[in-house]
C-alpha positions in Angstrom: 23.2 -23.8 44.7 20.3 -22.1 47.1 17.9 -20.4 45.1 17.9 -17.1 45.4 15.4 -14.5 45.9 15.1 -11.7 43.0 13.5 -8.4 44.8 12.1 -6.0 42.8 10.1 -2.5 43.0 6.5 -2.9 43.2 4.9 -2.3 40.4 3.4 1.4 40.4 -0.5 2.0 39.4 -1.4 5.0 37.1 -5.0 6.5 36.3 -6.0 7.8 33.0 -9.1 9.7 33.1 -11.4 10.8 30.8 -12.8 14.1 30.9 -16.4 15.6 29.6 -16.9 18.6 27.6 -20.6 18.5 28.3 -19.7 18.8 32.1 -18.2 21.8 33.4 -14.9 23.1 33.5 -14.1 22.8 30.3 -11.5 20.3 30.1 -8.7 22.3 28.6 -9.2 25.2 30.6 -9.7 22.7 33.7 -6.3 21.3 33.1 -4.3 24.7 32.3 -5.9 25.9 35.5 -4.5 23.1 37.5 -0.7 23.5 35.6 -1.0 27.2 36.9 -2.3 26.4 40.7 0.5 23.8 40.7 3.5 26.4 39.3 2.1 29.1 41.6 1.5 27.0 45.0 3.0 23.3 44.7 -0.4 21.8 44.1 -3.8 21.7 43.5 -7.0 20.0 44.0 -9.2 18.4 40.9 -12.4 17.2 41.3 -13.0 13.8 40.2 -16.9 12.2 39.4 -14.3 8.4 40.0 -13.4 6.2 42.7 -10.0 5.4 42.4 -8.1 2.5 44.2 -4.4 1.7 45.2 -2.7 4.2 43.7 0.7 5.0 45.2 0.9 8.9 46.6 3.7 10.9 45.5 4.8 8.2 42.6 1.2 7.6 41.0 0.3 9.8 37.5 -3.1 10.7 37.1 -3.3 11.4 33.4 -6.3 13.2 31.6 -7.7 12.6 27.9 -10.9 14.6 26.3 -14.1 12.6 25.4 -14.9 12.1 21.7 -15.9 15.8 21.4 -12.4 16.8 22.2 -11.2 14.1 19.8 -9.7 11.7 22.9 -7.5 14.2 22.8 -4.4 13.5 25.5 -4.6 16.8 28.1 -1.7 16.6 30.6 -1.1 14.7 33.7 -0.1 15.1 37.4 1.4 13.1 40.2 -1.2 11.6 42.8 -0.9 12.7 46.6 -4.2 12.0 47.8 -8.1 11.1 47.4 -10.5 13.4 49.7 -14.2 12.6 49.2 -16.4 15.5 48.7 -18.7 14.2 51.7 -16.2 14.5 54.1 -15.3 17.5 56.0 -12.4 18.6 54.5 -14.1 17.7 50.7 -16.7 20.3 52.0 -14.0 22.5 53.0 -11.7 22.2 49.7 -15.0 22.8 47.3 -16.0 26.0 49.3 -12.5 27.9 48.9 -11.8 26.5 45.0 -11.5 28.9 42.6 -12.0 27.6 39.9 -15.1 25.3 41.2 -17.1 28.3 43.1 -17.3 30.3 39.1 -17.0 27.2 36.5 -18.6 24.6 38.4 -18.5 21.0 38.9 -19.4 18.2 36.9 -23.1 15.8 37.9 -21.6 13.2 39.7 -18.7 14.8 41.4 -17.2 12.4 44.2 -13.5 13.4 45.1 -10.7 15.5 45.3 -7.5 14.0 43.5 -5.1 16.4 45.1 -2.1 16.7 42.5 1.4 17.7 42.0 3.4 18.3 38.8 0.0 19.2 36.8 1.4 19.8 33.3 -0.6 20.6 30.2 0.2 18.4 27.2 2.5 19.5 24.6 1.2 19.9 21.2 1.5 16.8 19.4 1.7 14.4 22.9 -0.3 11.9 22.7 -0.7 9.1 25.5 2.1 7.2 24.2 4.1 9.9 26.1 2.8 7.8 29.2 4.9 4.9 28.3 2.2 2.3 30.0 0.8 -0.8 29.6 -3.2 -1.0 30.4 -3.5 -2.6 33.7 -7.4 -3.5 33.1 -7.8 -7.3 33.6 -5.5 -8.4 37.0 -2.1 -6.4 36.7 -1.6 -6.1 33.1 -2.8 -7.3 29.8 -0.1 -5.6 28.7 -1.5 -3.8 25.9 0.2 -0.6 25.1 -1.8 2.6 26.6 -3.0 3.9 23.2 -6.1 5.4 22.1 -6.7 2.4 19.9 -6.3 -0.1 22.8 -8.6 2.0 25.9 -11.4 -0.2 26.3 -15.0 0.7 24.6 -17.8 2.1 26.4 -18.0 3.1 30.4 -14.8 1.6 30.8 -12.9 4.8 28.7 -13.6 7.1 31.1 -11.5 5.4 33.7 -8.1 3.2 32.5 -5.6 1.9 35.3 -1.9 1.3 33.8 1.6 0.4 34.5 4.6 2.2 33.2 7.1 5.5 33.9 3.9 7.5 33.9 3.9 11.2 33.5 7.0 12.9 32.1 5.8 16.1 33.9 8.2 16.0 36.6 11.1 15.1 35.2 11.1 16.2 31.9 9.7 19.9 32.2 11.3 20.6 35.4 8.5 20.9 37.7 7.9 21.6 41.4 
């Protein structure tokens, strides 16, 4: 019997980012903002103080969580269409017309636009289970469920790659 060869999707890469509440926007209002731009004109641009790598536009969830002042509190999510730099022309060009950067601010250390789709707030009581994922931090997956008990400590919280359905913005809420 030949063998055969088993084909299978590739495996999609998610984000889960932490925000401050000692940098501006406040996270919340940050998020809700972005749910708003992306209901009103089909999406929006967040800034980001991360580098992020391979991450698959128009399938890949960048999901948000509150530092230990907001309790690691899960925030919402969005579906990743692309990375624009802040040093790069149109980086310059996106922070100069933003809203919601030009009268909150942006946080020390800002690097990127993450320009989003599908930005939904969390519901109340949604935690990051609702992600479905496996931490994808050593390789392609340890395979640790993407709980708040299993995010790595220290600087490696604030940004978690991970496998799984990813946000349920999009197909559970209806959006854009």
């Amino acid at each position: 019997m030949a063998n055969e060869l088993s084909l299978s999707a590739p495996m999609i890469r998610h984000v889960l980012l932490m925000l401050s509440s000692a940098e501006p926007p406040p996270p919340e209002d940050e998020i809700r903002w972005h749910a708003a731009a992306c209901q009103r004109d089909g999406s929006t641009a967040l800034v980001t103080t991360r580098v992020l790598t391979k991450l698959t536009p128009g399938h890949s969830t960048v999901a948000f969580y509150g530092n230990a002042d907001l309790n690691n509190d899960y925030l919402g999510c969005g579906t990743f269409l692309e990375y624009v730099p802040l040093d790069t022309h149109r980086g310059q060009e996106i922070l100069a017309e933003h809203p919601l950067y030009l009268s909150r601010g942006i946080p020390r250390g800002a690097r990127a636009f993450i320009i989003l789709r599908d930005v939904c707030e969390a519901r109340a009581g949604e935690d990051l289970e609702s992600l479905n994922g496996a931490i994808d931090s050593s390789g392609w997956s340890d395979g640790l469920p993407l709980t708040l008990e299993h995010i790595p400590q220290g600087a490696a919280r604030i940004q978690v790659y991970f496998s799984g359905t990813g946000c349920p913005c999009g197909a559970q809420r209806g959006a854009i």
